[in-house]
N, C-alpha and C positions, 0 to 999 in steps of 0.2 A: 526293706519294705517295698511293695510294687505298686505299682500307680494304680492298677485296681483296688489294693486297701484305702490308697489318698483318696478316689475317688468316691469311693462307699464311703468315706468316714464323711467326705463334704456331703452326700446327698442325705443325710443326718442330721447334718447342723451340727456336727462334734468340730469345734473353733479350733484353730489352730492357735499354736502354742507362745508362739514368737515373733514379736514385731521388730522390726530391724531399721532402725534409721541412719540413713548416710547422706552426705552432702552428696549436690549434682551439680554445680555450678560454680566457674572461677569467678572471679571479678579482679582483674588485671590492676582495674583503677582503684580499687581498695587494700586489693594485695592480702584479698582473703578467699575461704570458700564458703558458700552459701546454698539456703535453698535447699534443704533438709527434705528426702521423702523417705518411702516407707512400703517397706519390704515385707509380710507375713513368711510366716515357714512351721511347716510341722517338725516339732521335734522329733519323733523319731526316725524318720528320712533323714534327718542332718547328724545323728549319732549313729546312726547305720553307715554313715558313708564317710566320716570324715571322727578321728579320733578327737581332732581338736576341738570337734563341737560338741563330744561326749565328756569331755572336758570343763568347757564352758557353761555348758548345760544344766550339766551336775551341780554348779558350784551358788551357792546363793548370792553372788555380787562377783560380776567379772574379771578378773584376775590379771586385770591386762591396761596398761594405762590409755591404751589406744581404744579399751572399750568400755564405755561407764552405764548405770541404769538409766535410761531417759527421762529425767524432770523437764517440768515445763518452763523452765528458765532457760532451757536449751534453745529453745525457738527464736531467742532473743539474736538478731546479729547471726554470726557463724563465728570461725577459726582463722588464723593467721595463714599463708602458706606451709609459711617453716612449722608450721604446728602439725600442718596435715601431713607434710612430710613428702611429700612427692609433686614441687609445684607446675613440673611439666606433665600431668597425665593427662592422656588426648581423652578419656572416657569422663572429666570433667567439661561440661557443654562452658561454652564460652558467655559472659554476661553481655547480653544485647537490651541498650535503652537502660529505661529505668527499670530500675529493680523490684522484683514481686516483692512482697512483704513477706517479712518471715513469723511473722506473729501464727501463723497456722501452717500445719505438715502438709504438703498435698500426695497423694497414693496417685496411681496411674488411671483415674479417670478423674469426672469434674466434680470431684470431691474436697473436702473438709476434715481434718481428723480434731472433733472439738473435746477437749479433756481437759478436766481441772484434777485430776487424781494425781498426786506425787508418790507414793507408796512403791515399794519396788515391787510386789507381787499385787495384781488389781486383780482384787476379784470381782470384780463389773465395771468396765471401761466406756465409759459413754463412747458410741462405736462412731461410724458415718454418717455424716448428716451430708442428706441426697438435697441441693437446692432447685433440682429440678422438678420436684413433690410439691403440691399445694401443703404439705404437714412438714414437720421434721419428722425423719425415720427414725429409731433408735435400734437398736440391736445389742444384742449385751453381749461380752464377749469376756472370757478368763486367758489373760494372755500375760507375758513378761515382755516389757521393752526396754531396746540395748542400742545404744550411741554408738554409734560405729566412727572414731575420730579421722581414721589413718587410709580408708578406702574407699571409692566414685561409687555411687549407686549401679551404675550401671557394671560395674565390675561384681559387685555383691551380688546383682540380680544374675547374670551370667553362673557365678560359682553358686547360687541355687537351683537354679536350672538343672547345671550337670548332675548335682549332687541328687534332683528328682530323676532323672531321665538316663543319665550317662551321657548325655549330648551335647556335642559343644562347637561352636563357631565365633569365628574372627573376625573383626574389620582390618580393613588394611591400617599399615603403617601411616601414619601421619604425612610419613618422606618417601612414600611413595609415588609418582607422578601416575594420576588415576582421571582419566575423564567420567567416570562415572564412579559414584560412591556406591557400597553397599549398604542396604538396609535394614534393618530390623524389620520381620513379618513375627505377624500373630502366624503364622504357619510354618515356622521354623523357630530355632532358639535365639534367644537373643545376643548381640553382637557387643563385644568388648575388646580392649585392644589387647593383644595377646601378650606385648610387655607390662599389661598391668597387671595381667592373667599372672603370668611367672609371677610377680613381686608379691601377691596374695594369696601363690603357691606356696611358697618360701615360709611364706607369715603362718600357716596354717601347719606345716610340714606333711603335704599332700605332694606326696613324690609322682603318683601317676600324673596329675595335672602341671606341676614343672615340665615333664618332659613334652608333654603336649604341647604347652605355650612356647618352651624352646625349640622345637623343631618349626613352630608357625612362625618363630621370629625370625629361625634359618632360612627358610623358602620365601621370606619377603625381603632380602636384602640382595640388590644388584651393584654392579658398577655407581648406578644412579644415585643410590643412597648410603652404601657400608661407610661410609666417611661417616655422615650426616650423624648414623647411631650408634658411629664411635663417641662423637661426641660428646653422647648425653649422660643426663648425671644416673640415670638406671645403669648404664655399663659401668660407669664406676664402682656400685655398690654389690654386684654380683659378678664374680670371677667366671662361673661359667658362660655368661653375655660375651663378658672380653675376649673370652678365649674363643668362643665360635666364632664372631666376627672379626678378632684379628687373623684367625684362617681364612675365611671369606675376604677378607683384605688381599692375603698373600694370594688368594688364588686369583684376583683379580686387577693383582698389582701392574700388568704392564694393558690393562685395558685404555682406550682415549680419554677416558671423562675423570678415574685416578689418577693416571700420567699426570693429568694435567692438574688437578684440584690437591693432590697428593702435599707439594710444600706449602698448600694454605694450612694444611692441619699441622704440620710440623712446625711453622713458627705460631700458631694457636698455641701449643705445648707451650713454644718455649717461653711467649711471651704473657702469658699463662697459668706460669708454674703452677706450684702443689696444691695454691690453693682455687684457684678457679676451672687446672685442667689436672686434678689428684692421679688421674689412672694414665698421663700422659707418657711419664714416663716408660711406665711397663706395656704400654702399647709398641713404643719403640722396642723393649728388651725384647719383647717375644717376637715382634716383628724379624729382630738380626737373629735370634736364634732359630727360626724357621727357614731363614737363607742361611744359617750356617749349614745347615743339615742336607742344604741341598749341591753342597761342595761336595767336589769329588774326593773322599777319604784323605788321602796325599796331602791335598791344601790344607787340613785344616791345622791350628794348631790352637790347642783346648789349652796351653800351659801358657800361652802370651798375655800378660800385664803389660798395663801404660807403667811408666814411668810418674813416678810422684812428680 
């Protein structure tokens, strides 16, 4: 579908089809995430471009434990970390002060999403209430709304974007040393972090968008930081992460800022083991097996065992 049919269909009033709610916010001190907003999306744009929403789309109750129909008992509180499943994502905004209340969604302006309807399909959703109106507005609107458990808003909003436009952009790495941040413009797409971009590739099985967040994940790693995002627990959980950046290691291995920071990561491993540093080991295994390759044929010898 092309953005001239989205566009005609909004100068109509024909509502879009799907409300999308995701957390946006950590809270370190609770050791949850919070702060639920709220995504719209036409469906056919999103089953045109992505199998897995023609999928979910199709089905009358999500099929996914990570995604459920949105009741209004959702609003209550949020989710554990371990529940969200990723509790290092930089695209989770950090909690500062006291916390908004979650008793209400908020959308991307100074809005309200007021609803008492629990039904999984609403055929009239009491819509936005504008408090900037001497009246309350209503608007009626025939939509399905879905809980999105396991993913940052702002990652969600990013993988709709592409999926309207084909367009997509980055924020740097977290462990990037940056005197100026990038920003999100209403004049451009919006900005997510490109390893959270992969993991929602992954989830989706959107092959073209893996490799796009993998190559942004390649061109942001220096001396300065390949250590940093060995470390984390997204390399662990995706072999192709490990493997790009234990090459970006080895190509980096006799740099000054490696050389030197290089045996802090090694007794991290060991002291560490399986369960705090899991991919520790086969960082080491592939690390020797890319110097073994670079021995001159002669030396090597592939048939040598330790002794028990």
């Amino acid at each position: 579908m092309s953005m001239g049919t989205v566009l005609r269909k909004s100068l109509i009033g024909e509502p879009l089809n799907t409300q999308f709610y995701l957390f946006s916010t950590r809270s370190k001190r609770e050791g949850n995430v919070t702060n639920l907003r709220l995504l719209f999306a036409d469906n056919e744009v999103l089953t045109a471009g992505s199998e897995y929403f023609s999928g979910l789309l199709s089905e009358k109750a999500p099929n996914n434990f990570n995604l459920a129909e949105f009741q209004d008992h959702h609003r209550q509180g949020g989710i554990s970390l371990a529940e969200y499943g990723y509790a290092s994502d930089s695209d989770l905004d950090e909690e500062e002060g006291k916390e908004e209340s979650n008793e209400t969604v908020q959308d991307d302006g100074n809005f309200e999403l007021c609803t008492n309807v629990s039904v999984e399909q609403m055929p009239q959703t009491p819509s936005i209430k504008d408090f900037n109106t001497p009246e309350v507005q209503h608007r009626t609107i025939s939509s399905r709304r879905v809980l999105v458990t396991d993913t940052a808003f702002k990652t969600w909003q990013t993988l709709l974007y592409y999926l309207y436009t084909s367009e997509i952009d980055f924020a740097p790495l977290r462990s990037q040393a940056s005197s100026t941040t990038k920003q999100s413009s209403l004049n451009g797409p919006p900005l997510c972090s490109p390893k959270s971009m992969y993991r929602l590739a992954c989830k989706i099985g959107h092959d073209e968008l893996q490799t796009t967040a993998l190559a942004a994940i390649r061109s942001s790693l220096t001396e300065y930081n390949v250590l940093q995002e060995l470390s984390s627990s997204l390399t662990s959980s995706f072999p192709a992460i490990l493997e790009m950046e234990v090459e970006n290691l080895f190509q980096q291995i006799a740099t000054p800022t490696v050389t030197k920071v290089f045996p802090t990561l090694v007794q991290k491993i060991v002291s560490g083991g399986s369960t705090e540093f899991p991919h520790g080991a086969e960082i080491l295994i592939k690390l020797h097996e890319k110097m073994l390759k670079q021995l001159p044929r002669g030396r090597r010898n592939e048939n040598y065992v330790f002794d028990e």
